[in-house]
N, CA and C of each residue as an Amber inpcrd file, in Angstrom:
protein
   363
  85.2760000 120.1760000  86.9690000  84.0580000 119.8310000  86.2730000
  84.3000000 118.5440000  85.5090000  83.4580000 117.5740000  85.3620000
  83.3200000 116.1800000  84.8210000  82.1050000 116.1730000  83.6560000
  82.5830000 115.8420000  83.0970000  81.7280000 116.1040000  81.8280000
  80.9640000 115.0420000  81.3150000  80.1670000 113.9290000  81.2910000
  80.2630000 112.4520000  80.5600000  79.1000000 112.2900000  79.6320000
  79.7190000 111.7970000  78.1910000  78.5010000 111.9530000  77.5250000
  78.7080000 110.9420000  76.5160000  77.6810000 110.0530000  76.6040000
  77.7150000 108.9680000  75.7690000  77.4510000 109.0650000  74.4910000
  78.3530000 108.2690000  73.5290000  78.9150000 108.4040000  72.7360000
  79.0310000 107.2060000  71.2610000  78.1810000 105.9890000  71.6810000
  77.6030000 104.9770000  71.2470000  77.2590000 103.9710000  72.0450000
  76.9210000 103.1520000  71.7210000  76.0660000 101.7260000  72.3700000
  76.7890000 101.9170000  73.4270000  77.8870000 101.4130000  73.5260000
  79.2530000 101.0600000  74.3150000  80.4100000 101.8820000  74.9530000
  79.5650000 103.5430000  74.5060000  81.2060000 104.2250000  74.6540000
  80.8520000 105.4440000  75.5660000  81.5620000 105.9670000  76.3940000
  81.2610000 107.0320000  77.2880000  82.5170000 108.2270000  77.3000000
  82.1070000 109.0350000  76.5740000  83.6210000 110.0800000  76.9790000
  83.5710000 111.2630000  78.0520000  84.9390000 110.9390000  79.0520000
  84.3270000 111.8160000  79.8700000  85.3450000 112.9180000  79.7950000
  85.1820000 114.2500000  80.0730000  85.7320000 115.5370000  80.0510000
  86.2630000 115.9600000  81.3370000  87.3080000 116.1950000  81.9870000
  87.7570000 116.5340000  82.6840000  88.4630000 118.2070000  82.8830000
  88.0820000 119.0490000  83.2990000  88.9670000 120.1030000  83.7890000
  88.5940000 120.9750000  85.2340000  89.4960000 121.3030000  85.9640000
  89.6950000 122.2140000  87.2110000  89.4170000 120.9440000  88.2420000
  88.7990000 121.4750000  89.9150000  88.9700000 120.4090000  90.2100000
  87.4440000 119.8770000  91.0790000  87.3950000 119.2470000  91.6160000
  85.8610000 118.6390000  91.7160000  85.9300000 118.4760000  93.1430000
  85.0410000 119.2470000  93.8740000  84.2950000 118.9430000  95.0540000
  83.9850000 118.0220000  95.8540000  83.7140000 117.6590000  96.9420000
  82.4260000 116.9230000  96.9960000  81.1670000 116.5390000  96.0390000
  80.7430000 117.6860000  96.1580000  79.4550000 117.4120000  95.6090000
  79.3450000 117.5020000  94.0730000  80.4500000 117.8700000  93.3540000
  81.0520000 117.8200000  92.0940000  81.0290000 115.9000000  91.9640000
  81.9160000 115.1730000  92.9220000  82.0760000 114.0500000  92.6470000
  81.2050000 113.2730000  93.1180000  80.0170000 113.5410000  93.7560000
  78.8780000 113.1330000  94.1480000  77.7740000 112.9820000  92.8990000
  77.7290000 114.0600000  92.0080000  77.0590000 114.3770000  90.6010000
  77.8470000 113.2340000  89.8190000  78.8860000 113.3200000  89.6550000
  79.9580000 112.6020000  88.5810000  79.5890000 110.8540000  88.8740000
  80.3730000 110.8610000  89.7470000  79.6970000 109.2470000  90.1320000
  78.5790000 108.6310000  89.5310000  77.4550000 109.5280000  90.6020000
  75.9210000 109.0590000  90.0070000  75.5540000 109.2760000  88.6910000
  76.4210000 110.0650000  87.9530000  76.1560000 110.0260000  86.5070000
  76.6470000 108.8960000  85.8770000  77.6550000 108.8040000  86.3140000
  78.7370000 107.6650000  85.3520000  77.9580000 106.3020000  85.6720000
  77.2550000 106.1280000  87.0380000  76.7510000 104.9130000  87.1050000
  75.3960000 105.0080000  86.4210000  74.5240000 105.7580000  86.2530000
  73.7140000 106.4330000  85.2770000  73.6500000 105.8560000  83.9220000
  74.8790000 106.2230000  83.3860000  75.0610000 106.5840000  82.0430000
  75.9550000 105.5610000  81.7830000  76.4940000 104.4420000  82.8350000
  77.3650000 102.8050000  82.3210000  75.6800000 101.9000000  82.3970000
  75.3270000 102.0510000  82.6710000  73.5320000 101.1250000  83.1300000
  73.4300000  99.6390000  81.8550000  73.7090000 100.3770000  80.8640000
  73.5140000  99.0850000  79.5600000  74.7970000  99.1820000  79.0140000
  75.6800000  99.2700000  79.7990000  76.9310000  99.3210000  78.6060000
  77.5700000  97.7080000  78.8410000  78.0450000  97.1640000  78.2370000
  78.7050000  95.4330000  78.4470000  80.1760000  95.9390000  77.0570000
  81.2040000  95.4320000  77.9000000  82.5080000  95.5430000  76.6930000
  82.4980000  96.6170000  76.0710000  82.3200000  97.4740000  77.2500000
  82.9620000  99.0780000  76.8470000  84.1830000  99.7480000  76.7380000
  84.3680000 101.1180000  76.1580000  85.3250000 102.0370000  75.9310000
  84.6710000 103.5300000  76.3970000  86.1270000 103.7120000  77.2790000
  85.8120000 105.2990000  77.5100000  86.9420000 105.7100000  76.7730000
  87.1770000 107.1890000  76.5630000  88.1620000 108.0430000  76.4290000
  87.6630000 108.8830000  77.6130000  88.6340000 109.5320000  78.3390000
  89.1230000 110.3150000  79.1010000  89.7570000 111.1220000  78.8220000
  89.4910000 112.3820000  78.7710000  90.4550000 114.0720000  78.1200000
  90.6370000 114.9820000  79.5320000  91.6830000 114.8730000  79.7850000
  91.9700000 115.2020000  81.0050000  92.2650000 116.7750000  80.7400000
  91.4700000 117.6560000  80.6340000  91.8660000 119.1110000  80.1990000
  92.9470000 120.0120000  80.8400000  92.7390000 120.3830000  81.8630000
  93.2310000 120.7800000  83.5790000  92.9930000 120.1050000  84.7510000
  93.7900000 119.5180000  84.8920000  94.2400000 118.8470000  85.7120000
  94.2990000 119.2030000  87.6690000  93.0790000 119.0780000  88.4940000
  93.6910000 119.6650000  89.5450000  93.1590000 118.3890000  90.5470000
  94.1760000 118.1320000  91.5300000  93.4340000 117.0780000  92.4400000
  92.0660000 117.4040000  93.1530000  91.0080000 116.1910000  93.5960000
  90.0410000 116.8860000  94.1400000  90.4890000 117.0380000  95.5730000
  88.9310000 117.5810000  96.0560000  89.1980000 118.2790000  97.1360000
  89.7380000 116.1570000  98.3350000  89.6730000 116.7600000  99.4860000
  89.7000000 115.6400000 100.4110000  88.4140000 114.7680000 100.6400000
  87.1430000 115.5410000 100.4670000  85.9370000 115.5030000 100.4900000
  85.4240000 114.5040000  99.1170000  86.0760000 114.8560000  98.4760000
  86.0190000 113.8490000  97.1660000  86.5180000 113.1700000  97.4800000
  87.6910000 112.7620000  97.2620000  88.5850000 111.4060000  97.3310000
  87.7060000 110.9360000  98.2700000  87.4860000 110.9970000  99.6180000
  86.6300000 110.1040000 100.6870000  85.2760000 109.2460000  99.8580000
  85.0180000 110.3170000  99.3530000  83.7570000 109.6730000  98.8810000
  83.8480000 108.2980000  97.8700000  84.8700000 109.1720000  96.9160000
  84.7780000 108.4290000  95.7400000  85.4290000 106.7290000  96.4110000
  86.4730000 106.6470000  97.7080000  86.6800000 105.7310000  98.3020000
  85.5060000 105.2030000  98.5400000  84.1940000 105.8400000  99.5050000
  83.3640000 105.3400000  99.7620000  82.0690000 104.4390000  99.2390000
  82.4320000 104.8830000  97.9850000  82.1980000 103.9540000  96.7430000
  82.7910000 102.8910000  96.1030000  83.8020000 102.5900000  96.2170000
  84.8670000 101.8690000  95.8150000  84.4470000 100.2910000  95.0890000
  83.6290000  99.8520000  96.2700000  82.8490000  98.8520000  95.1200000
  82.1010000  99.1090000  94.2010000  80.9980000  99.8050000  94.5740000
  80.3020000 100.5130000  92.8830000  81.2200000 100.1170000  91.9570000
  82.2140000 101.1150000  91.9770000  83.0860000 101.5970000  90.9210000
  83.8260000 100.7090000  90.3160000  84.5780000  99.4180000  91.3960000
  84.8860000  98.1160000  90.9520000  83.6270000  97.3850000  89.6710000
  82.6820000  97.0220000  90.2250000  81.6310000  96.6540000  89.5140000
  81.3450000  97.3170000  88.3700000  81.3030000  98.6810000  88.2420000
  81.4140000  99.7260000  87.0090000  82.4550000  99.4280000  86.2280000
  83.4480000  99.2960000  86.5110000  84.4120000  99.1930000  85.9050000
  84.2850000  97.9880000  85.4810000  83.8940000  97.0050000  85.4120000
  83.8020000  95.7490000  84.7990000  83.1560000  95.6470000  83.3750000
  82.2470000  97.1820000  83.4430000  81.0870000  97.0620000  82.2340000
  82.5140000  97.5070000  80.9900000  83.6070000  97.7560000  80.8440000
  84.5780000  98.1060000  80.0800000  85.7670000  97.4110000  80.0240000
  86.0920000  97.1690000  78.6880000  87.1900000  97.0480000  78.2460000
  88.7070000  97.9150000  78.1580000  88.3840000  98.7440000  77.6500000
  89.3780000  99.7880000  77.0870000  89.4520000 100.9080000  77.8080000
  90.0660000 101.6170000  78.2160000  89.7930000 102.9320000  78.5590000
  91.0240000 104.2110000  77.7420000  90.9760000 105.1180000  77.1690000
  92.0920000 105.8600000  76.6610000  92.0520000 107.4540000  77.2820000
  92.9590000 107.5940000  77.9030000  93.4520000 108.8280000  78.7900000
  94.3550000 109.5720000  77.9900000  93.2210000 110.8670000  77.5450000
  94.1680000 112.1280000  76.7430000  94.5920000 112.8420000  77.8450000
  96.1870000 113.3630000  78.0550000  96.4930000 114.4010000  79.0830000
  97.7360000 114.4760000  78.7870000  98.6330000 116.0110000  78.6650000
  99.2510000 116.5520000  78.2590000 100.6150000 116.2090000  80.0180000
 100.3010000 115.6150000  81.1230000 100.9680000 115.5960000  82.0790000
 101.4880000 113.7220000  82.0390000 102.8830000 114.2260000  82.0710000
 103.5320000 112.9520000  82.1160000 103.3670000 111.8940000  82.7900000
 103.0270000 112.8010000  84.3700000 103.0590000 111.3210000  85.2580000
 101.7600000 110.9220000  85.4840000 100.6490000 111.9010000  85.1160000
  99.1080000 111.3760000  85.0190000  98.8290000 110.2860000  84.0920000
  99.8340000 109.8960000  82.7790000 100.0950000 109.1540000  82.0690000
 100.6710000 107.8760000  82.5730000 101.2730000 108.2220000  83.3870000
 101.9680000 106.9010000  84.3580000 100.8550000 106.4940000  85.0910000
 100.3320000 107.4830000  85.8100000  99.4320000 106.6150000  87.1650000
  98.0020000 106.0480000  86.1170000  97.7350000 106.5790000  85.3180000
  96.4460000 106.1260000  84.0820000  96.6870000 104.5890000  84.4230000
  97.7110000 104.4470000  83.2660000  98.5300000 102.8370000  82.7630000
  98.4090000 102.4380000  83.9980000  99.6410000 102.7380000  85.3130000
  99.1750000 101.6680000  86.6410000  97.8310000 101.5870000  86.9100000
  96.8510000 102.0610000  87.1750000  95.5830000 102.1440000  87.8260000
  95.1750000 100.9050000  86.6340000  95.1430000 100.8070000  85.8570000
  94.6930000  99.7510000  85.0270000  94.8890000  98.3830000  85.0960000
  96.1650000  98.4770000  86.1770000  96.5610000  96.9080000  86.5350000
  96.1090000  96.8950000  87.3940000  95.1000000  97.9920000  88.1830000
  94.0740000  97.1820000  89.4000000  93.0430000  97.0870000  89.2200000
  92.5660000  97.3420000  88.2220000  91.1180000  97.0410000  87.2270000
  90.9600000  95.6820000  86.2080000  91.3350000  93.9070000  86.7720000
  91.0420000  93.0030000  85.8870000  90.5640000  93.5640000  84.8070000
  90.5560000  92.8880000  83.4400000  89.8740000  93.0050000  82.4700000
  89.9840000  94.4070000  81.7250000  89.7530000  95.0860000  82.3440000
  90.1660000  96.7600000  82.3090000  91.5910000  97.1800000  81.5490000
  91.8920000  97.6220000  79.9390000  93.2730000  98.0210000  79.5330000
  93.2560000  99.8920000  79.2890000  94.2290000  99.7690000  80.3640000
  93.8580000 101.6910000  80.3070000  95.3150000 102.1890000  79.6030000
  95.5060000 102.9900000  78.3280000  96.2990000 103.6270000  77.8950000
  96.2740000 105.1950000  77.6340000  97.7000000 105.6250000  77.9590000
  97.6360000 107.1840000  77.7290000  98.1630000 107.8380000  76.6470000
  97.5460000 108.7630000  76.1280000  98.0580000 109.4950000  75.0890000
  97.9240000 110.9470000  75.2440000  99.0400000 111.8480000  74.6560000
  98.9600000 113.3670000  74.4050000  98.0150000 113.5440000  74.1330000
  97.6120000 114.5640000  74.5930000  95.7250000 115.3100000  74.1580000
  96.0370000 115.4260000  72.4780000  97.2040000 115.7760000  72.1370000
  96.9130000 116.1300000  70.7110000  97.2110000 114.7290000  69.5240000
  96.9740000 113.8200000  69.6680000  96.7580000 112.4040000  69.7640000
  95.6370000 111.9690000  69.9410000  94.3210000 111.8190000  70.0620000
  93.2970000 111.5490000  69.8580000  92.7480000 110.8160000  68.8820000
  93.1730000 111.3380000  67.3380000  92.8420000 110.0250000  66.5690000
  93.4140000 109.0360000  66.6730000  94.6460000 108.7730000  67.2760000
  95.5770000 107.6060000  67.8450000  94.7610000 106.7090000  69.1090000
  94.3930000 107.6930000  70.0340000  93.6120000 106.6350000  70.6860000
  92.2860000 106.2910000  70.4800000  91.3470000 107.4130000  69.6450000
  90.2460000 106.7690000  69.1210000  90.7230000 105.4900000  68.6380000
  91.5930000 105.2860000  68.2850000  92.0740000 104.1640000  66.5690000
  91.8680000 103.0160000  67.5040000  93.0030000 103.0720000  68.9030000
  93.1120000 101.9540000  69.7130000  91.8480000 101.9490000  70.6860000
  91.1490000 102.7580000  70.7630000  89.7540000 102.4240000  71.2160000
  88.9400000 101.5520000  70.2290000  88.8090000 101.6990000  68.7130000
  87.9530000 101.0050000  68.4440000  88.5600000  99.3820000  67.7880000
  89.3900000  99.1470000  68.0500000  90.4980000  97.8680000  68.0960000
  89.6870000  96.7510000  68.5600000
């Protein structure tokens, strides 16, 4: 389940736990592009609750989008990834060096006012 709920002018937090479908990441997408529509020099946080890969059916898709999501991703600056898994913390940070402009950092879920702090930086 994907959760996303905006959060000021500029800010979108999205909720993450179990794992997402197709048509789970079909909803998610069209929301997030939805709900980025007026955002310019944004911040997300990301709370990665439970953690499960999606299905195959997802990943395809969300590939099949891939520009969208490039372009989406442009409307942001910052991004901060709460998750209690080490190497989801690793791939966060890399994925950010294929997003120009885009600075994605990870922090322990129980850390949050730490990355709020560096979100609003």
């Amino acid at each position: 389940m994907l959760i996303i709920t905006p959060t000021g002018l500029n800010r979108l937090d999205i909720e993450m736990s179990g794992r997402l479908n197709t048509e789970d990441m079909r909803i998610a997408l069209d929301e997030l592009v939805s709900k980025s529509e007026n955002i310019e020099n944004g911040r997300m946080l990301y709370d990665v609750i439970d953690f499960h890969l999606p299905s195959l059916g997802a990943i395809a898709l969300e590939f099949s989008r891939l520009p969208a999501m490039l372009r989406l991703m442009k409307k942001f600056d910052r991004a901060a990834v709460l998750t209690d898994k080490t190497w989801l913390k690793k791939v966060s940070e890399i994925e950010g060096a294929l997003y120009p402009g885009l600075e994605i950092k990870a922090f322990d879920r129980d850390h949050k006012e730490e990355a709020e702090a560096w979100l609003s930086r």
